[in-house]
N, C-alpha and C positions, 0 to 999 in steps of 0.2 A: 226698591227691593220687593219682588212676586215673593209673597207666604200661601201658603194654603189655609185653609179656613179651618180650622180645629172644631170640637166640641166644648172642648176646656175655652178659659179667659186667654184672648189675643189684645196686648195691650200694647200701644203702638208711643213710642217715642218719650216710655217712662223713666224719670230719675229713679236711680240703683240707691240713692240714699238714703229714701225709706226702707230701705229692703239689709242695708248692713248698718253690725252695731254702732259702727263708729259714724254712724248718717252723712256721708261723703259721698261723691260721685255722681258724674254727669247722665243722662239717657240713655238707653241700649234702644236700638231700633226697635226691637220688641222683645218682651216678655211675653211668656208662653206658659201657661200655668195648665200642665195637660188633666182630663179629666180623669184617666185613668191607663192602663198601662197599652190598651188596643188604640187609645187616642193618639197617647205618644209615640207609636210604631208609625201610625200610620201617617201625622204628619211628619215625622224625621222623614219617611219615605217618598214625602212629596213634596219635599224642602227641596227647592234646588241645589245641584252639590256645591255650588260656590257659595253659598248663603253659610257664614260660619254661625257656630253653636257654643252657645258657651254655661256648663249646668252652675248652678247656686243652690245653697242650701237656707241658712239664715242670715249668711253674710255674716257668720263670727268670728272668721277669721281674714277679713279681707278688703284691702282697699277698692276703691275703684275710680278712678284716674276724675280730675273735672271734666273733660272732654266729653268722658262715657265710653261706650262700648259699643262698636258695628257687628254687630252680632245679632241671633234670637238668642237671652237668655232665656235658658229654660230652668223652673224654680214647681218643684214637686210639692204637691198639698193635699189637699184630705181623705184624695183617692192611695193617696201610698205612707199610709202612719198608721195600720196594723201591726196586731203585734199577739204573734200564739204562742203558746210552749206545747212542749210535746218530751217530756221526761228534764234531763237536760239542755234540751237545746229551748233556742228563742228565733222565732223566723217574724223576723220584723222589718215594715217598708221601710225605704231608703230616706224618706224626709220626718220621722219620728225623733226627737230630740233623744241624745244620750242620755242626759238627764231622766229623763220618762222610763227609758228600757232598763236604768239601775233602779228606779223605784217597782217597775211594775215585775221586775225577776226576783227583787227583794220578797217579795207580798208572797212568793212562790218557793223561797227556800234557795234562792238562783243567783249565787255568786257571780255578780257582774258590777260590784260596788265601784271601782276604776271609775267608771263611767259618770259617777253621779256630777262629775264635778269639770267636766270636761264640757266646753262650748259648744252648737251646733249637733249639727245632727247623724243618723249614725250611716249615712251614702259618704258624706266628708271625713266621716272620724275611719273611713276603708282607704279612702284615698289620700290620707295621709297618714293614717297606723299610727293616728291620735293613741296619746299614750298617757301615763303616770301613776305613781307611788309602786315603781316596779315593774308594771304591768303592761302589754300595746296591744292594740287591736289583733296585733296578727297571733296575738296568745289566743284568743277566743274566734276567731274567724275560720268559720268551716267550709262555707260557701258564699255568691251571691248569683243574681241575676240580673240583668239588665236589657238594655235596648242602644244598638249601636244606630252611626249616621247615618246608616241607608236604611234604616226602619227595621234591622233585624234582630232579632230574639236571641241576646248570645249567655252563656254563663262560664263562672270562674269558679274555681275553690282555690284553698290553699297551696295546694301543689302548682297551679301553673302561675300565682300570682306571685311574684318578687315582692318581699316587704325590705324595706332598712328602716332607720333612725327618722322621723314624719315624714316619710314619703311610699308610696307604691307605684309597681309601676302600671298600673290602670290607665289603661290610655283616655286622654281629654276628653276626646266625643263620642264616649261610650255615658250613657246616662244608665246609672245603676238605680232600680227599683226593688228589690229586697233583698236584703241578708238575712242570713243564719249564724246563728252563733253559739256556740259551748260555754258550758258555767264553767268558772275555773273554780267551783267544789259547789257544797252544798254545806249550809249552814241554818239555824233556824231563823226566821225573820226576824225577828227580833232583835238577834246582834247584826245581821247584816246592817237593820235600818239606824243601829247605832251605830256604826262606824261609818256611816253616812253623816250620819248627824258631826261625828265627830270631824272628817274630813273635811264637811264646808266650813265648821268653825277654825276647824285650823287655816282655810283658803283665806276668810274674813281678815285675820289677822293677818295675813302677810299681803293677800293681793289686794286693788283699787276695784274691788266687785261694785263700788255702787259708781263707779267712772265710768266714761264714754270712752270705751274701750276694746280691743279685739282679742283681748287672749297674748300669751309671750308675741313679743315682735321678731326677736332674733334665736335661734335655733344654738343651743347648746354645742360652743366646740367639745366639748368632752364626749359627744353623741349620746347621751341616753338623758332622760326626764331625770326629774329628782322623784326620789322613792318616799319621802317622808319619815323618814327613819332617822332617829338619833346619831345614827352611823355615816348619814347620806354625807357624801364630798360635795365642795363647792366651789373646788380647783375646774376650771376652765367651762363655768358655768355662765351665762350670758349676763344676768344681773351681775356678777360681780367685777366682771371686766366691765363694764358699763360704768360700775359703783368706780371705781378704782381708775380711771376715764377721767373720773369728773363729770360725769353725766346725767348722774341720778338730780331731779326737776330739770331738765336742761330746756328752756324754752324755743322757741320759734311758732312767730302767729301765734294762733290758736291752739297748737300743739304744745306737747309736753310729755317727756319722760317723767311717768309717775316717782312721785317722793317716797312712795309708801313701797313699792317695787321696781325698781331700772330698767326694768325688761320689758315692759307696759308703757303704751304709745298710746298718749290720753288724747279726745278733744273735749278743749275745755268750752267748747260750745261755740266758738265762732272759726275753727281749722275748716283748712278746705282740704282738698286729699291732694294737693303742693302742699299745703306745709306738714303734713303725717312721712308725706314721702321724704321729702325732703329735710327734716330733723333725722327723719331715722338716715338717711345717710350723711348727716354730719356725725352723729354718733358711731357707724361704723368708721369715718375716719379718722373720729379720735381717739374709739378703741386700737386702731393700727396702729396708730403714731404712736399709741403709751406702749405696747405690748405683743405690736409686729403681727397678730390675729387677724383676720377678717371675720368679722361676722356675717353669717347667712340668713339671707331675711327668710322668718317663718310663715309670716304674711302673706297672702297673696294677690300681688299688684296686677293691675288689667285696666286696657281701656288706652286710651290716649288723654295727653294733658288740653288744658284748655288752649285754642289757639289766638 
């Protein structure tokens, strides 16, 4: 495979398992850590077009096969994790953790608390209208910018992007470098950063946070996140078809459906990403068998198995 020579780190033939949480996955022919946004135009531009591409963020949400991946992953770093306001908005780069952009809007009066407790960073929490306790990405999303496969400078707002239930439809080899976003109010810091506080300890207690884990596995048939709310339903929620399965610790290898949450696809430290893959789809077929459902993996799987 002919690359072009970048500015940024060209890293040739690295495992993707340091790079996701669940530390699974074989080598991508290269990793492409660009050094800033005229780097990464200009090598997509001089990528040959059969050379595929494939972006990553911190790997929060995502398997990646034993095989690995033929591809250049490209994975944004220190040249794209600014982050300004300017009244209520927040324009922030694409590889900035969510987490970051609900502390640093807090410090400002800047309702973006959703976010504190959401995985990954805020290019992937666009491409999937990362959501919860009510709230989705495409509530606060005003704009972005990016760089497509032929090296060029393209931008989106709300109006032309399609949002649903974790998904948008941004297409694959468009690699997005900065968003915009709207506060959904203003409040003083102070309770913002309480009900931060409040929210991860509510996360503590229900979810496997100090587990080797990726975030929900399977996508809620009922379509929308859970709101947190006394009120919230749990009719045709993905843990509880799972729970009611018979699922919840359900082993295979090194894998495991968390005790503590059903919907949480652990490695307990010796899985390979055959056995993540493959429990979660024992589980989707014995949520079918009990209750006629499919579940949709929220996960996202890549790469080829070992051969």
């Amino acid at each position: 495979m002919q690359v072009p020579k970048p500015r940024g780190r060209l890293l040739p033939n690295r495992d993707l398992a340091e790079f996701t949480w669940l530390r699974v996955g074989g080598p991508a022919d290269y990793i492409f850590q660009p050094a800033d946004i005229e780097d990464l135009a200009t090598f997509l531009y001089s990528l040959p077009s059969e050379v595929p591409i494939f972006p990553i963020g911190v790997g929060s949400n995502i398997i990646v096969r034993d095989g690995g991946v033929r591809a250049v992953v490209i994975r944004l770093g220190k040249g794209f994790n600014d982050i300004i306001f300017e009244g209520n908005l927040v324009h922030c780069g694409a590889a900035i953790l969510d987490s970051h952009v609900a502390r640093r809007a807090a410090d400002k009066g800047v309702d973006l608390t959703f976010l504190r407790t959401i995985p990954g960073t805020i290019g992937g929490a666009l491409k999937m209208n990362a959501g919860c306790y009510g709230s989705y990405f495409s509530d606060v999303f005003i704009s972005a910018k990016g760089v497509d496969r032929k090296g060029k400078k393209v931008e989106f707002s709300n109006k032309n992007l399609k949002f649903g239930y974790r998904e948008s439809d941004l297409m694959h080899e468009v690699i997005i470098t900065e968003v915009t976003l709207r506060s959904l109010g203003t409040e003083t810091p102070e309770n913002l950063h309480k009900r931060m506080e409040n929210q991860l300890a509510s996360r503590d207690k229900t979810q496997p946070t100090k587990d080797r884990t990726a975030g929900s596995t399977f996508r809620n048939p009922a379509g929308f996140s859970s709101t947190g709310r006394f009120s919230d339903t749990h009719e045709l929620k993905a843990w509880k078809l799972i729970d009611e399965a018979g699922c919840r610790g359900q082993v295979l290898g090194g894998a495991q459906m968390s005790v503590k949450h059903p919907n949480f696809l652990t490695n307990n430290g010796s899985a390979s990403a055959h056995d993540l893959e493959a429990l979660g789809e024992l589980v989707r077929k014995k949520v079918y068998d009990n209750c006629g459902l499919t579940l949709e993996w929220e996960l996202i799987r890549v790469g080829e198995p070992n051969k």
